[in-house]
LUMKOLGU-101645 format. One record per residue: z, y, x of N, C-alpha, C in turn. Coordinates in pm, whole numbers, plus 50000, padded with zeros to 5 digits. Layout:
N
ZYXZYXZYX
...
END
This chain:
312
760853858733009761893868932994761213882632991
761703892932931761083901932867761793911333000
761423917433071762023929733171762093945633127
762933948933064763223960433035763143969333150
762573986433099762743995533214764643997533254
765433995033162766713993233202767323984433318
766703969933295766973959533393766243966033488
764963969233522764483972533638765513986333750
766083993133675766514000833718767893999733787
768813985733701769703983533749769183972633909
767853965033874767503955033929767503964334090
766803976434090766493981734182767593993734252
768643993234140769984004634214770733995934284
771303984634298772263974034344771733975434519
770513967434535770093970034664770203980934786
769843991634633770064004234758771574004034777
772304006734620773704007134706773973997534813
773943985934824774753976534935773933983835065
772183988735084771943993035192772564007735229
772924011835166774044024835213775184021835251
775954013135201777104009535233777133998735378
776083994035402775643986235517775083995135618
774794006635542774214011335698774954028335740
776074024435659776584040135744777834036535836
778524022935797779404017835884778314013636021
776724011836017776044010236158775744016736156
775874028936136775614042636208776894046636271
778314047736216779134053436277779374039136392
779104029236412779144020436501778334025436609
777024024836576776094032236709776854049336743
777004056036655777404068936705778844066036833
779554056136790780754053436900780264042737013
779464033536978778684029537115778004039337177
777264048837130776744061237195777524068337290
778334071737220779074081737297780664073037393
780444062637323781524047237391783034055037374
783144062337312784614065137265784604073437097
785554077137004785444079536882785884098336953
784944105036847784594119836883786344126436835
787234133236921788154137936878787894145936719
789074148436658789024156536555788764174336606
788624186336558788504194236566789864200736581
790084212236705791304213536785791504227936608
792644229736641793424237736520794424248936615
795094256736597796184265736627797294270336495
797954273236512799094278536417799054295536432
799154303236296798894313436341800404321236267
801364327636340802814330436251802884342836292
801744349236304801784367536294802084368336134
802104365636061803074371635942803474362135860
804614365035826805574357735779806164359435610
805974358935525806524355835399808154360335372
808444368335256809374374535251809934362135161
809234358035101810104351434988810774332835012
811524331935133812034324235183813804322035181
814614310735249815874316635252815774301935379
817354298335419817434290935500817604275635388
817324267435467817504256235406819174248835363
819854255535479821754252235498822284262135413
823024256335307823454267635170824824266435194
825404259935281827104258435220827514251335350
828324255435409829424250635554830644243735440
830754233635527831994224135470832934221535538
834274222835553835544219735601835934205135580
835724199235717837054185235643838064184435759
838984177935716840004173135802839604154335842
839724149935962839514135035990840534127635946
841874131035902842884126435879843354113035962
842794113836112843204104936215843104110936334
843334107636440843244114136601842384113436629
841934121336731840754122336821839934111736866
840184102736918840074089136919839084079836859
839704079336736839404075236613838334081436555
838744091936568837624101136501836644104036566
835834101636708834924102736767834244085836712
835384078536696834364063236699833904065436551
834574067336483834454067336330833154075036279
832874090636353832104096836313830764093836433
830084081036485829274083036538829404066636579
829364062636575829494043636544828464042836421
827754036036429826684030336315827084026236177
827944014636209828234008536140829614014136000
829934032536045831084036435966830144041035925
828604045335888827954051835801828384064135783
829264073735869829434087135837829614095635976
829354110435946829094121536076829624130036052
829294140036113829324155136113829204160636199
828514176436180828064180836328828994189636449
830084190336371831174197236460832464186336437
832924185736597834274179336556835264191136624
836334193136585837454200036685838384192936680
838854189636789840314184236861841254194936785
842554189136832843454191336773844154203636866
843994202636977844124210537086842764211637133
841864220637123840574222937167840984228237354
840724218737442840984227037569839764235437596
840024248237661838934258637674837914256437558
838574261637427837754258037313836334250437303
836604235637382835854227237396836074219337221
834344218937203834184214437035832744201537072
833084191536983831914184236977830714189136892
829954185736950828714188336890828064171836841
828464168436739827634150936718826624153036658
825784159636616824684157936500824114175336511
823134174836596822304185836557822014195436414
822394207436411822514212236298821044216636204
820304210936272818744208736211818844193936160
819294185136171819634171136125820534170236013
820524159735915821134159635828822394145435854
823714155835825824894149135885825614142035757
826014130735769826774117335703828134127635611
828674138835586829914144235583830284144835451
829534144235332829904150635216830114140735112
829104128735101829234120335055828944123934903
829224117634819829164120434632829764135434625
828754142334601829234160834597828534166934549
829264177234489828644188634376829054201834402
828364211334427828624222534434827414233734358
827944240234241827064251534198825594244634141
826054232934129824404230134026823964221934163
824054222334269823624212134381824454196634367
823954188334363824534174534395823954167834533
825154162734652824844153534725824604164434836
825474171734879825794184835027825394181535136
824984168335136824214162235278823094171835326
822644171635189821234178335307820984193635304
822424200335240821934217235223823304221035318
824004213335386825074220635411825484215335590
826154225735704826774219035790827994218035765
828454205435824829784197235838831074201235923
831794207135950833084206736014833864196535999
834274191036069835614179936076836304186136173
837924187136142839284189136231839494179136233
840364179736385841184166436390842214172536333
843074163136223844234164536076844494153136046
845264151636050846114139436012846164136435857
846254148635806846454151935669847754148535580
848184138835589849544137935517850024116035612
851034114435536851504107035610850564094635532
850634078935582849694068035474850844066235388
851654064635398852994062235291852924073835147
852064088435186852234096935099850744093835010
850034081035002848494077734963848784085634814
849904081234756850324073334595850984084534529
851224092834639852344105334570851994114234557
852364122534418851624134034356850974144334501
850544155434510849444165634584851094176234618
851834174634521852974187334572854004178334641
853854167434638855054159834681854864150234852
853484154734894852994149035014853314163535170
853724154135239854134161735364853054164835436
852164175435481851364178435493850964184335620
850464175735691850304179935896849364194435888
850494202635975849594218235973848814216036051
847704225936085846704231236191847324237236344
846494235536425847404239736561846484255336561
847104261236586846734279036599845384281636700
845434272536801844004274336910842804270736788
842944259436732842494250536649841984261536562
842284270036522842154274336424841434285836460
841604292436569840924303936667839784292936689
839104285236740838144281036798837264277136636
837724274036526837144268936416836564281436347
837384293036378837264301936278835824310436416
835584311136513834374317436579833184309936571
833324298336574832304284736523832084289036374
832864289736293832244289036161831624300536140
832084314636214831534325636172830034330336236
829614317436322828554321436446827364313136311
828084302036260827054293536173826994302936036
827494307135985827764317035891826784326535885
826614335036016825724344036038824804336936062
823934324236147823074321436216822274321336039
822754314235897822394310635785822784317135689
823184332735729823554339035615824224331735442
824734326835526825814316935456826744321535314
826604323135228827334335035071828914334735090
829794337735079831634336735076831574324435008
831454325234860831514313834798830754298334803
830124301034902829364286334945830414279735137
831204287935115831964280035245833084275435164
833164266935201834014249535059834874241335160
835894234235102836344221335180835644212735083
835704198535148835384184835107836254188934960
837434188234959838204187934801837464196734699
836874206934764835904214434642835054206334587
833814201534665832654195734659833004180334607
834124176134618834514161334529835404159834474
836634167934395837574167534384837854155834310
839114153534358839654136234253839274129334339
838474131434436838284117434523838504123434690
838514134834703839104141134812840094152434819
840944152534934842174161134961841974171335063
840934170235138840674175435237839954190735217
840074199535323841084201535456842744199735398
842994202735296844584198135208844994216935214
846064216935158846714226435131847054234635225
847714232135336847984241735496846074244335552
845584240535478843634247135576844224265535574
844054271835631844434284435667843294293035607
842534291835480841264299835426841784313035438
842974318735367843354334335353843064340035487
843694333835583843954340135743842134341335782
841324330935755839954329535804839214341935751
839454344335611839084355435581839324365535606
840514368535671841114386835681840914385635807
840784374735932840834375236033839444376336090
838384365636039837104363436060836164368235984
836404372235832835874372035741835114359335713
835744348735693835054334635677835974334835552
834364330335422834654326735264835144331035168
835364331135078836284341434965837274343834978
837464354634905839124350634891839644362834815
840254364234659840324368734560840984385034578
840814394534540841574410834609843084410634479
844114409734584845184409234513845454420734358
845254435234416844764437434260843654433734159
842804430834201842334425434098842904413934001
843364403834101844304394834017845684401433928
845994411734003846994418533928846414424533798
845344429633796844594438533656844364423933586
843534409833574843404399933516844804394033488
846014393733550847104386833461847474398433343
847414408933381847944421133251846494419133153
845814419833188844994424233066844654414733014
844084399933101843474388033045843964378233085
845664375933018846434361333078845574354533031
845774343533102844984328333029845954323832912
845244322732797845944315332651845794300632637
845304292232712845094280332735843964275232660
843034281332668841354280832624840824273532727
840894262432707840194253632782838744253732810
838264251732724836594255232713836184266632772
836844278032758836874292032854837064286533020
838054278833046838784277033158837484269933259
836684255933179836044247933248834274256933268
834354265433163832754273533153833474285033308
834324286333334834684299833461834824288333551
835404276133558835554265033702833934259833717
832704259333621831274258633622830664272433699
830954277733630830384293533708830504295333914
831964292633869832014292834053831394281934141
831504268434099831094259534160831624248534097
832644244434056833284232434009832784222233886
832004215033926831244205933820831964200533717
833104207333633833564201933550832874200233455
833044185133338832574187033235833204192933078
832004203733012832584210632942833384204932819
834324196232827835134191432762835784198132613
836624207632667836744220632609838234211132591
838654199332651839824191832643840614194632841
841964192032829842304195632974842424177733012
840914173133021841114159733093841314162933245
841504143733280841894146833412840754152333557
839444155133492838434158633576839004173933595
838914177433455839794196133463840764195433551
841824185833566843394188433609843044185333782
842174177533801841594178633925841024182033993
840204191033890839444207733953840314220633990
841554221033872842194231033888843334224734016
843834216034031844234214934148843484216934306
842384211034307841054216434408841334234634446
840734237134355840904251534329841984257934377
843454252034314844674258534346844524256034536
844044246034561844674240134712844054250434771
842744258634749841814264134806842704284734817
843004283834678842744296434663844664303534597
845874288534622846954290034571847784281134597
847764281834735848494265034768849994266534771
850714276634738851994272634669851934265534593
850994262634488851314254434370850064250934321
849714235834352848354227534329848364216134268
849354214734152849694207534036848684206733936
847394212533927846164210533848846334213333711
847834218633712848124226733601847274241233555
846744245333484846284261733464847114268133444
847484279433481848124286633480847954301533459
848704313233416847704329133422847614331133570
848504327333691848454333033816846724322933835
846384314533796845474305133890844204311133822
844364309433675842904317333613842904332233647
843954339433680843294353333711842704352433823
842984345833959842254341534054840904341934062
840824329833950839244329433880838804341833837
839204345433807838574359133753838314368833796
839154370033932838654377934051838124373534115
837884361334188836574354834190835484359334182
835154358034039834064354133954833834370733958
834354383133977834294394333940833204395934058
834134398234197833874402034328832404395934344
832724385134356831214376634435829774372734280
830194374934214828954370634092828984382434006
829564388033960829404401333918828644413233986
829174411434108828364423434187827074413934297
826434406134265826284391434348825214407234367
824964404534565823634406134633822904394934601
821754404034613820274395334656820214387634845
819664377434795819434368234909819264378135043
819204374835157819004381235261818054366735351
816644374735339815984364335411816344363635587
816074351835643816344352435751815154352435841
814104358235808812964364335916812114374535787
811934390035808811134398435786810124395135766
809284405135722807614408935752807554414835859
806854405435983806794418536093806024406536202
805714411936325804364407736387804874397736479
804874383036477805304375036580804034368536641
805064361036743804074354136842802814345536757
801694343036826801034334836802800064321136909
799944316936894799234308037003797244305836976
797104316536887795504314836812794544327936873
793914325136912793294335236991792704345636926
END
């Protein structure tokens, strides 16, 4: 056989590799029999003397629901394993000494929203905290019957004082936008009713300043100048803008008729027939004026400025 300087070279690289690979696992063997324990890693510190402006909070949107069962029920329901759903605030129906549950840490991500869309976000689980009232919501006999034709269990007034200082403490803690505080019926409409038509949003706002809520002239200047002509495609591109994942159809299917009912329950609950109307689109339009027209810039929730550190 003829031995090429090629073969020799492979003949003679093979060896060494396997003796490198054989002898650095018995070296780090003797180095830990040496020393008879494995050498810690090298100690580290965190250093958060300055901080980054270009941040926001991770919680974009507070959500309203109603439990539409008693207290009871609604403690097993929202914290039992096996119902697969939470939330991190519950309120009784009568809050005594505005006593509120706390089930789910608001750094944790709570079971509440389920299939949801809000503003280009899908699935509110993990950007948003949860409210649940205890609400009955309408009677089980009323499952089947139109949204104007269901009898509808109000809010108890403590209830509503203890919900509305809670929401406004989480509000501030996450600089929370008007238009990102929603009920469940926003974030799913057609498949939810909740908080329903009696949720008290107007009063939350003038009282607490908790969430939108449209400036009566303005709606007055949008029905005179810009009734709605039944431009659908107009209608579902302004229910997109605010939040409402309709698709742009430019037809009044029943996803539209169940947005604009959503909408009405939120922002016109005399009348939440999912009909459009000029009173419901000028709404929209004051809306869309107030909070996205003049939209602020984010408000971070920690500065540039000199904090603790633990690094020497």
């Amino acid at each position: 056989m003829v031995v090429t300087d090629g073969f020799k070279k492979r003949l003679f690289r093979r060896p060494r590799i396997a003796l490198i690979a054989t002898v650095l696992p018995l070296a780090a063997t003797a180095a830990v029999a040496a020393e008879g324990q494995v050498k810690p890693f090298p100690s580290y510190c965190i250093d958060s003397s300055i901080q980054s402006q270009n941040q926001d909070s991770r919680v974009r949107t507070l959500v309203f629901h109603y439990t539409a069962e008693d207290l009871p029920s609604s403690l097993v329901h929202l914290t039992e394993a096996k119902y697969q759903t939470s939330a991190h605030y519950l309120i009784p129906q009568q809050p005594a000494a505005g006593h509120v549950y706390s089930l789910v840490p608001e750094r944790e991500r709570a079971w509440h929203a389920g299939v949801s869309q809000w503003q280009g976000v899908n699935n509110l689980n993990f950007s948003s905290v949860g409210i649940e009232i205890v609400n009955l919501g309408f009677p089980p006999e009323d499952e089947n019957v139109p949204l104007m034709e269901r009898h509808w269990y109000p809010y108890d007034e403590q209830q509503i004082a203890v919900m509305g200082r809670l929401a406004r403490s989480i509000i501030d803690r996450y600089q929370i936008k008007p238009h990102r505080v929603i009920g469940h019926s926003d974030i799913s409409f057609g498949r939810k009713t909740d908080p329903g038509p009696l949720f008290p949003w107007e009063y939350l706002y003038s009282r607490y300043g908790i969430g939108a809520w449209p400036d009566a002239d303005a709606v007055a200047y949008f029905k005179r100048t810009q009734p709605y002509d039944n431009n659908v495609a107009d209608l579902q591109g302004k229910l997109n803008r605010y939040g409402y994942g309709v698709p742009l159809s430019g037809a009044l299917d029943k996803a539209t008729e169940e947005a604009v009912a959503a909408f009405q329950m939120h922002f016109r609950a005399t009348r939440y027939d999912g009909v459009p109307d000029v009173e419901t689109v000028a709404i929209l339009d004051a809306l869309l004026q107030k909070y996205f027209t003049r939209e602020l810039p984010e408000t971070p929730p920690t500065s540039l400025s000199v904090m603790q550190s633990n690094c020497p």
